[in-house]
ZAFIPA-715757 format. One record per residue: residue in three letters; x, y, z of N, C-alpha, C, CB in turn. Coordinates in steps of 0.2 Angstrom, whole numbers, plus 5000, padded with zeros to 4 digits. Atoms other than C-alpha are relative to their C-alpha. Glycine has a CB too. Layout:
ALAXYZXYZXYZXYZ...
//
This chain:
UNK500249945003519649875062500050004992500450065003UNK500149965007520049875046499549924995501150024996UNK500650065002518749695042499650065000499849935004UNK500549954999517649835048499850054996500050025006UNK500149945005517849965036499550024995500550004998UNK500350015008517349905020499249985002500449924995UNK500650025000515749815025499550095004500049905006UNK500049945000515450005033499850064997500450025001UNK499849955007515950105019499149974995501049964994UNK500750045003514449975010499550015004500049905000UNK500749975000513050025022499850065000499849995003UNK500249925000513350205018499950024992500750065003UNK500349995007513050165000499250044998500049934998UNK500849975002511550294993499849944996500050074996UNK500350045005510150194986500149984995499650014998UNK500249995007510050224968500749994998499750084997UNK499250015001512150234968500149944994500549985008UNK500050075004512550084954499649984998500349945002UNK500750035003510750044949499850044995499450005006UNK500250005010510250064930499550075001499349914994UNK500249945001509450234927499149994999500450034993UNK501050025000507650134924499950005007499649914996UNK500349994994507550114941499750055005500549985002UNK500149944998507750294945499550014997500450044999UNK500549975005506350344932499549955004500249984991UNK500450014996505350224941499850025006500149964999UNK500049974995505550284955499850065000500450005003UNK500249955004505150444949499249994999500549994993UNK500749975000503550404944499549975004499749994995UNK500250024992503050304960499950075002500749975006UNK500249934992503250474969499650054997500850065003UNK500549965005502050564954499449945002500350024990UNK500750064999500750414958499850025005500149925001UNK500150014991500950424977499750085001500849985006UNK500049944998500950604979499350044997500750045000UNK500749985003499350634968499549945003500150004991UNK500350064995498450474979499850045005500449935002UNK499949974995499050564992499450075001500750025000UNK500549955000497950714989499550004999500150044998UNK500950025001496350624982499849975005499949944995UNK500150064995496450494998499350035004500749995006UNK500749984996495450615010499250024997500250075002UNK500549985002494250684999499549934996500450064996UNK500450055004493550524990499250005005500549904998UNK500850024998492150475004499750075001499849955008UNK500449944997491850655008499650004993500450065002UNK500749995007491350684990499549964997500350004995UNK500650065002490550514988499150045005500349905005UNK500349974995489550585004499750064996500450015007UNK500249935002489150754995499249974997500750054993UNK500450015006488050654983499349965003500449954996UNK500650004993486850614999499949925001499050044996UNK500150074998487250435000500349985008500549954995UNK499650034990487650335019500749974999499549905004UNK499350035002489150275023500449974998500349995002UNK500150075001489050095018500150044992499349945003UNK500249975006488950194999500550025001499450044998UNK499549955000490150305001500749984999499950035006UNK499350055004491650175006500049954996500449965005UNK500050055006491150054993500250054995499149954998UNK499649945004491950204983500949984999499850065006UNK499450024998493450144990500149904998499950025009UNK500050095000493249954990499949984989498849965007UNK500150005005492649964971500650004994499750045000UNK499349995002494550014966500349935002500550065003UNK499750054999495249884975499749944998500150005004UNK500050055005494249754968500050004994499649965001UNK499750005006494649804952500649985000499950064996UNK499350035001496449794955499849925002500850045006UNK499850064996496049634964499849934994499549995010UNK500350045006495149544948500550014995499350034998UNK499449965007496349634936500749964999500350095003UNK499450004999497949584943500349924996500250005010UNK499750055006498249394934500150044995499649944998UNK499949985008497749484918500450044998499750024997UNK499749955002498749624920500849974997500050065006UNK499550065002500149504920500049974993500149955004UNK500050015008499749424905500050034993499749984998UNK499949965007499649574895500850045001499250064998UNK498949995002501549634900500149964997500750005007UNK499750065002501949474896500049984992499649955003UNK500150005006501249494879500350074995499549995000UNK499949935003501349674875500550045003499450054999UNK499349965000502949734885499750055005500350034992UNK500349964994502949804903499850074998500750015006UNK500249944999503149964897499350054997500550044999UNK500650005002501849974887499350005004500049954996UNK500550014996500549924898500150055008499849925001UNK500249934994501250034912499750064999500750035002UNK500149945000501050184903499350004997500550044998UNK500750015000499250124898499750005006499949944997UNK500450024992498750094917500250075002500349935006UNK500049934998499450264919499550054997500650035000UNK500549945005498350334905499250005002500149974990UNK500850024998496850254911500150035006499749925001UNK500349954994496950304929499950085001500249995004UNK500049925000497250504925499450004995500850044996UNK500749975003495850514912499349975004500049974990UNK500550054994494650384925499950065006500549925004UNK500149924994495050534938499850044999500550035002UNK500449925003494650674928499349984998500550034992UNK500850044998492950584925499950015005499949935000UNK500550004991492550544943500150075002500349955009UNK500149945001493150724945499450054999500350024998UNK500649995004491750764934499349995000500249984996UNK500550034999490550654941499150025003500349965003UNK500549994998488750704941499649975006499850004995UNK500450064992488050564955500349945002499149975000UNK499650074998488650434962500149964998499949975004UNK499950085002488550304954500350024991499149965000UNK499349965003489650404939500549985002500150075002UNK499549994995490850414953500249935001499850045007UNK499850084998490850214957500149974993499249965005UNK499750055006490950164939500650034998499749994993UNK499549995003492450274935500649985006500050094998UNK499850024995493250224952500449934998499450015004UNK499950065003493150054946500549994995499349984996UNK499450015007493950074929500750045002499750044993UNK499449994999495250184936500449905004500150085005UNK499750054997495650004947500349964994499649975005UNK499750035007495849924929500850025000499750024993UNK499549955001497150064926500649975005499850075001UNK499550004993498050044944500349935000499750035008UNK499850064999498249864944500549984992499349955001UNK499750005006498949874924500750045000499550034994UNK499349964999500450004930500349965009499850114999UNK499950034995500649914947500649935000499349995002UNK499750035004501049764939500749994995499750014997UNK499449995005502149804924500550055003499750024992UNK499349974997503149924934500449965005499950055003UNK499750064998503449794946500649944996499549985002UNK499650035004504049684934500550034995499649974998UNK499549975001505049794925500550025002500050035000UNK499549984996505949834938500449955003499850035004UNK499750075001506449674941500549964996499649984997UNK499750015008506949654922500850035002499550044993UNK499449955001508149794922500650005005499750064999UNK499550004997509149774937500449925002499650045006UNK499650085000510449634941499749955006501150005002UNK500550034992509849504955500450025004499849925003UNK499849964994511249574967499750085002500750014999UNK500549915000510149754964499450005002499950054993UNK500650004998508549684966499450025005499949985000UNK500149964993508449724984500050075000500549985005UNK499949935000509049904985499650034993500750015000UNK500250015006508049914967499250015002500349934996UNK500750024997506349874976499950075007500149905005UNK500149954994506749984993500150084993500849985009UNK499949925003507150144979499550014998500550024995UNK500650005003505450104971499650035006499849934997UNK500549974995504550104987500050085004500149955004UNK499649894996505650284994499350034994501550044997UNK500649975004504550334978499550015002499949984995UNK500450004998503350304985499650025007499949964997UNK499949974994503350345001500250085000500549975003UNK500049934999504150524999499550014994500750054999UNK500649955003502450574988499549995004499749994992UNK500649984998501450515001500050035007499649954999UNK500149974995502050605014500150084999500549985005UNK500249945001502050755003499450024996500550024996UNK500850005002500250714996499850025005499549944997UNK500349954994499250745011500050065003500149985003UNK499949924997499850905016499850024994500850045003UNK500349955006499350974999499349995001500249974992UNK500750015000497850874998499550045006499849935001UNK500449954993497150975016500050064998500450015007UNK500149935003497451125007499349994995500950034995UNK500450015007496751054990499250005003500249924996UNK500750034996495050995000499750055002500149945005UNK500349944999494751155007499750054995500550035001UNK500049975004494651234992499549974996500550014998UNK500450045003493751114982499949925001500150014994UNK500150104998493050914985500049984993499149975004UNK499750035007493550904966500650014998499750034994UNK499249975002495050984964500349945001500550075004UNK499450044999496150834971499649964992500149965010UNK500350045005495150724957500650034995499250014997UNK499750005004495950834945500850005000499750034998UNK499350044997497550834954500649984997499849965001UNK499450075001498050664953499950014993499849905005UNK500050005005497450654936500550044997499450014999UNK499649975002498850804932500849955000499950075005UNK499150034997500150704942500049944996500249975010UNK499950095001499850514934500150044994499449935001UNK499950005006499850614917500850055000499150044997UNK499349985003501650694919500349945002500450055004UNK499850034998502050544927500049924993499750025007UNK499850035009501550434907500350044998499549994995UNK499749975006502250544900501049995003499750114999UNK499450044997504150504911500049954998500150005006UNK500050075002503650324907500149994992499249965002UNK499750015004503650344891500650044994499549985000UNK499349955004505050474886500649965002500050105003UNK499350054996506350394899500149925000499950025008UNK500250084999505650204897500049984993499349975004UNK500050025007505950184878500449964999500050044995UNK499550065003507650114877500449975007500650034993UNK499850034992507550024894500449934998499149985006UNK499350065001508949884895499749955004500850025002UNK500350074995508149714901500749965001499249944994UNK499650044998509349624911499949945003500250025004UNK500250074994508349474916500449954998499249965000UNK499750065002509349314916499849974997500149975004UNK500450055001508749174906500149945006500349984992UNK500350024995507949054916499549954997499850055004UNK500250045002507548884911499249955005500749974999UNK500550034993505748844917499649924998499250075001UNK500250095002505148664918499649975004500549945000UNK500750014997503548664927499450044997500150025009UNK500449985001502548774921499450025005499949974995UNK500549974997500948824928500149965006499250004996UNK500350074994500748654939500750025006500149904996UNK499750004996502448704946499850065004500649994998UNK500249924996501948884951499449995006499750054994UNK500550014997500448804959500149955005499550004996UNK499750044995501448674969500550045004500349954998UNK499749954999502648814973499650045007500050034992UNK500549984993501148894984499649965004499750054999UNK500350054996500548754991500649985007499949924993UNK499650014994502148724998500450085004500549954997UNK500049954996502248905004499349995006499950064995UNK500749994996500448895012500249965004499249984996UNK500050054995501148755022500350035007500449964997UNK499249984995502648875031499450055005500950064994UNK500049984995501948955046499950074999500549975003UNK499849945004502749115040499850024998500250014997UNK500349975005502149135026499150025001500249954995UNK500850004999500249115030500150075006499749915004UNK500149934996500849265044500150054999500250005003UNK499949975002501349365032499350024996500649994997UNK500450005004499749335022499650035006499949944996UNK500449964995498849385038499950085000500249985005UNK499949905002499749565040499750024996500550034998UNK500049985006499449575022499250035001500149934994UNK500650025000497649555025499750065004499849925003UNK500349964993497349655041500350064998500349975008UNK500049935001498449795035499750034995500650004999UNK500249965005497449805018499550025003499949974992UNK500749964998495749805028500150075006499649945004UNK499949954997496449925042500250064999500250005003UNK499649965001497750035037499650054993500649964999UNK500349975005496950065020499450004998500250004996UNK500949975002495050035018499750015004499649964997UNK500649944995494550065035500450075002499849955010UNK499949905000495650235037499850024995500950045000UNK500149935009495650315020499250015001500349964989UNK500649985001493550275021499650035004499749965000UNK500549994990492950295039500550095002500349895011UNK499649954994494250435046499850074996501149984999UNK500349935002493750575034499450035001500250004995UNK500849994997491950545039500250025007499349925000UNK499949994993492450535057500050065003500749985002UNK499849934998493250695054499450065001500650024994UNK500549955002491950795049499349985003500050024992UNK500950014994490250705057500349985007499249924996UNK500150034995491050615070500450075006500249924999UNK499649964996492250755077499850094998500849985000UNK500349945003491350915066500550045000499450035004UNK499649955002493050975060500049984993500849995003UNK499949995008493351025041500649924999500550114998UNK499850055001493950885031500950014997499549984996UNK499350044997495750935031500450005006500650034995UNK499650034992496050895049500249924997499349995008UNK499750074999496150715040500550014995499549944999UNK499350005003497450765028500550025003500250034996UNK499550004993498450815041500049965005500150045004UNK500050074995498150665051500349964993499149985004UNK499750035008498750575033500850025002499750054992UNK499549974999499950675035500849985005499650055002UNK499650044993500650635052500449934999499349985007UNK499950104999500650455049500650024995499149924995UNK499549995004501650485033500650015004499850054996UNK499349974997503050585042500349955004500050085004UNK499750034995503250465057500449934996499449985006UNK499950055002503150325044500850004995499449994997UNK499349965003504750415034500549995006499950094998UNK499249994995505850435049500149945006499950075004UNK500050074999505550255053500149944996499750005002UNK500150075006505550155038500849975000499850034989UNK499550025002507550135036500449955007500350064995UNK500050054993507750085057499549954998499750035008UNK500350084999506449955054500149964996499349985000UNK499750065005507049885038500649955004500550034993UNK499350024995508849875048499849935006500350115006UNK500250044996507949795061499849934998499650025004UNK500250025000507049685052500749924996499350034998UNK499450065003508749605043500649985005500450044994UNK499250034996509949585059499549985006500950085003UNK500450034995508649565073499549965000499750045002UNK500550065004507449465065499350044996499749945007UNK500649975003505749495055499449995005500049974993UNK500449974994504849445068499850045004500149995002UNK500049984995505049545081499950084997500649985003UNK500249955004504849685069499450024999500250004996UNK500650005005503249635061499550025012499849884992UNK500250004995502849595082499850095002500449965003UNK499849934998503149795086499650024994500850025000UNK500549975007502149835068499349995000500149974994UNK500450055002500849735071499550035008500349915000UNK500149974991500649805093499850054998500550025005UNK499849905000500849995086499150004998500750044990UNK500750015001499249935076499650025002499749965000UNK500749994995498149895087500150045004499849945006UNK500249934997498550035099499750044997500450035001UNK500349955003498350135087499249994998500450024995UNK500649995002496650105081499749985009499849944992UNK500250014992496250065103499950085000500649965007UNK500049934998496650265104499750044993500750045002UNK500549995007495650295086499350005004500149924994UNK500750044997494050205095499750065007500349905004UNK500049964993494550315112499750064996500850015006UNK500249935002494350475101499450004998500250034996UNK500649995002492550445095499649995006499949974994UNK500450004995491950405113500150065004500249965004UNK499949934997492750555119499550064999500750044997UNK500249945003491950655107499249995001500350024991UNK500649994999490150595110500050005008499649954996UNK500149994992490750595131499950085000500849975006UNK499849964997491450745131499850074994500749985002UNK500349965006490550855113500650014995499750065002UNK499450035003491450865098500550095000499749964992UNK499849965000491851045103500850025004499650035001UNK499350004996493351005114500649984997500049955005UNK499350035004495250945111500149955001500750035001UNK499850074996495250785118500049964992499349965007UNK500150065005494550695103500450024994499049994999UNK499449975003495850795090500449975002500250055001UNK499250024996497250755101500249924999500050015010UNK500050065002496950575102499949994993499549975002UNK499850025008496550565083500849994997499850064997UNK499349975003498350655078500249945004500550085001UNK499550044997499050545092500149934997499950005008UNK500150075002498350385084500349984992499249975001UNK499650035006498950435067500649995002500150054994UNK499150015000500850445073500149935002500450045007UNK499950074997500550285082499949954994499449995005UNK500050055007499950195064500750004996499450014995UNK499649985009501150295054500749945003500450124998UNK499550054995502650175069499749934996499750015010UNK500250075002501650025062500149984995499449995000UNK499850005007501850065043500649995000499950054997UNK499150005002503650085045500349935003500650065004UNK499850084999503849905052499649954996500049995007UNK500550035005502349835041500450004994499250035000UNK499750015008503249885026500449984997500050024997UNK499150045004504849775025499949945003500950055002UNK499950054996504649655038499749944995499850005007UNK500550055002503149555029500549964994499150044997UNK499950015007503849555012500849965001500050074993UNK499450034998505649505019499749955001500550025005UNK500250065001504849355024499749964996499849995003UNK500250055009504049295006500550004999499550044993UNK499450005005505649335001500649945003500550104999UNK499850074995506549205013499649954999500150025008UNK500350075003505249075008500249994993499250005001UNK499650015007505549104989500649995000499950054995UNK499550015001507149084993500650034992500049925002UNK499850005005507849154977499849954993500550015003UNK500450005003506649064968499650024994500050015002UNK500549975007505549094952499149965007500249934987UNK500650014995503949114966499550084998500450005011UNK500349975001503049234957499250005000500250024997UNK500450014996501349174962500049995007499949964999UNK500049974993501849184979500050075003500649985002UNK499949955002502349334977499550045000500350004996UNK500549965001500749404971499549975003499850004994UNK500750014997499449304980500250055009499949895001UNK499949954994500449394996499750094999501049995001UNK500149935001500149564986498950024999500550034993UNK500750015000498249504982499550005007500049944996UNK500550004996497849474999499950075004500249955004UNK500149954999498149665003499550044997500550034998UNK500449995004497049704990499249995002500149974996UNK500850024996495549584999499750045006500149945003UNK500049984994495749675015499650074998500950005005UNK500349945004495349855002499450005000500250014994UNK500750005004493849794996499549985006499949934992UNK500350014994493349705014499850065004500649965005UNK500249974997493749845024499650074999500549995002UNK500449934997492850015020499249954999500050094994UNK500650004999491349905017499749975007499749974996UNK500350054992491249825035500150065006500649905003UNK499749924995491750015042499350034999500850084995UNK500849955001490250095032499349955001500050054990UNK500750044998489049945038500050025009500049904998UNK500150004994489549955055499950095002500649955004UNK500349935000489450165055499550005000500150044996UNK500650004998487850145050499649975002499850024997UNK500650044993486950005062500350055005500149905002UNK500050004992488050075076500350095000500749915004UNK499849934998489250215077500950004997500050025011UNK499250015004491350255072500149955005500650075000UNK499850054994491850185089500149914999499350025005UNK500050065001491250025084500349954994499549994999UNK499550025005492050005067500850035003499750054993UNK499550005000493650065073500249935003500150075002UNK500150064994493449945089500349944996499149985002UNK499750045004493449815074500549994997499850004997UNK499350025004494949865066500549985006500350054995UNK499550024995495749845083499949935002500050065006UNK500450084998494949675087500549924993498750014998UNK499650025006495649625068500950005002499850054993UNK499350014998497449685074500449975004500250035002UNK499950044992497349595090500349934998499249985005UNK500050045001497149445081500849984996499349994997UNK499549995001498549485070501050005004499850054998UNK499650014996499749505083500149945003499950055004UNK499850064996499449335092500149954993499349965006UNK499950065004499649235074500850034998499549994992UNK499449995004501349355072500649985006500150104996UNK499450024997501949315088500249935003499950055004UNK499750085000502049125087500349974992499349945002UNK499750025007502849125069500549995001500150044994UNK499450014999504249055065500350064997500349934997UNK499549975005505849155059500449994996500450025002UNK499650015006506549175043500550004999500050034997UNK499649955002507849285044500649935001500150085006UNK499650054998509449165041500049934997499950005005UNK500250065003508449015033500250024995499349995000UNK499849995006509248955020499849944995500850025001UNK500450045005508448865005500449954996499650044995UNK499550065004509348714996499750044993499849905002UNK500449995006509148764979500049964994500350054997UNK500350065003508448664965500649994993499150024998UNK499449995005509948584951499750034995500349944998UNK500149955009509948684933499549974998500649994993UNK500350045005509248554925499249975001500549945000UNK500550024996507848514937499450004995500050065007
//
């Protein structure tokens, strides 16, 4: 009993408890990011849509951001690198709050798609350098819990965005624009009142490869099994989760089931909460039971879920869209993703983090976060092609056909959990 105590006592430790006060401040403005996202999410295709374009128009609205972050993301690194994380955080925040208040503002569409764009400059410039900041400032025994306090940020604003934004969206298909724009601009102003005399803890760290090493580095990641399955998730979760929901589901809402568009903030919504009161069981799981078996169960929830996604837009053209059938299924299939999110969002990255083995793998690292990004800019536009040749049904269908696939590469990976990395001498 009393071996048992201590290690006990250590997993009742609160987050933030012993971690440097930048961490908190970061976290902090995580949940001013998220929870103003949160309330733009629904409303972006609808308003694109206001402007009399198809659907294919509409999520390239969506896709447009993400390949801005996805183009952006080396450079944004080079310029922390140069001009100092915080700097360029609270630049990437400045740009996407005034970029927002623009598209807010946007007279037609194609307004809307260039400010869209440039806020992704923005998002990928504070994405970045807050990441890496955070990094800096905490010791590498904190870096874990350091990482999960960033992400809670970001997680409690987006299970408290959506419910706002169903209100917001009601009211106005601008208001959320201006919004987030409100929230990312208290949210620089924290960055830079509380981030002025941030204390960099990084280690010195003698590097003697340079570029060529970083790129042999993921050569011998791309080899591991694993890794390449992580990069999959990565992939499938950026096209499903976030460029075919957030694009297609709020059309769905309103043409395909002819409810007001905050039935999909409350379907946002849903996902969110389930995904909260499951994130800290699937971490738990994913560190003593394996990551596997986690990501397997993350990866299943998926595809169900977008199978009873697909079932609601048949319902609703079987059975008209004036019934409850095709609702019910809806909500039921957010709960069911939001189950997916909370095992999708620790398991993957535990396994980069067991191949970098403690490591300088920050190309790994980012090509794993880049391929989230691809799946953004993929998925609303292969949602809003296949809407408009065929129907929702069929684009959803897809994203469940993508999950499927997902699931049979996650369930012949190897396991990490436990792998342990010879590490390379000082001098190396």
């Amino acid at each position: 009993m009393s071996s048992w105590r201590p290690h006990h006592a250590l997993q009742r430790t609160p987050w933030l408890r012993d971690l440097p006060t930048e961490v908190v401040v970061l976290s902090a403005i995580a949940f001013f990011v998220a929870i103003g996202f949160g309330i733009l999410a629904p409303a972006i295709p609808v308003f694109a849509r206001s402007f009399g374009v198809n659907a294919l128009e509409a999520s390239a609205v969506i896709s447009v951001m993400a390949l801005s972050r996805f183009i952006m993301s080396p450079f944004a690194g080079m310029l922390a690198n140069k001009f100092g994380e915080r700097l360029i955080l609270s630049t990437g925040l400045i740009m996407v709050a005034a970029t927002s208040l623009a598209a807010g503002l946007s007279a037609s569409y194609w307004h809307l798609l260039l400010w869209r764009g440039v806020s992704g400059i923005g998002s990928s410039m504070f994405t970045v350098s807050a990441l890496a900041l955070l990094l800096r400032v905490a010791q590498p025994d904190q870096r874990g819990r350091a990482a999960s306090a960033f992400q809670g940020g970001f997680l409690l604003g987006g299970v408290a965005g959506p419910a706002v934004g169903g209100l917001v969206v009601a009211i106005s298909i601008r208001a959320p624009f201006f919004i987030y724009a409100a929230s990312l601009a208290v949210a620089s102003v924290v960055s830079m009142v509380f981030l002025t005399k941030a204390k960099l803890h990084q280690l010195e760290e003698e590097v003697s490869g340079g570029e060529a090493e970083a790129e042999e580095s993921l050569r011998d990641a791309l080899k591991d099994g694993a890794y390449r399955a992580a990069l999959m998730v990565s992939l499938v979760g950026g096209f499903v989760s976030f460029g075919l929901r957030i694009s297609i589901v709020p059309l769905f809402i309103t043409e395909g089931l002819d409810r007001g568009a905050s039935m999909a903030g409350f379907g946002f919504l849903i996902a969110a909460v389930v995904q909260a009161i499951l994130l800290m069981p699937a971490g738990r799981m994913a560190d003593t039971v394996g990551r596997r078996k986690a990501m397997r169960i993350g990866t299943v929830t998926l595809f169900v879920g977008m199978v009873i996604l697909t079932a609601a837009d048949i319902a609703a053209n079987g059975f008209g869209t004036s019934g409850l059938i095709g609702p019910a299924l809806f909500f039921l299939s957010m709960a069911v993703q939001g189950v997916s999110a909370a095992f999708l969002g620790s398991a993957p990255a535990a396994v980069v983090g067991d191949i970098v083995g403690g490591r300088r793998g920050g190309i790994v690292v980012a090509t794993f976060q880049m391929t989230s990004d691809l799946g953004m800019i993929l998925g609303p536009l292969a949602a809003g092609f296949l809407v408009d040749s065929l129907d929702y049904d069929w684009a959803f269908g897809f994203g469940a056909a993508l999950s499927l696939v997902a699931v049979i590469v996650i369930w012949v990976m190897p396991e990490t959990l436990g792998r342990v990395r010879t590490a390379a001498p000082a001098n190396a």
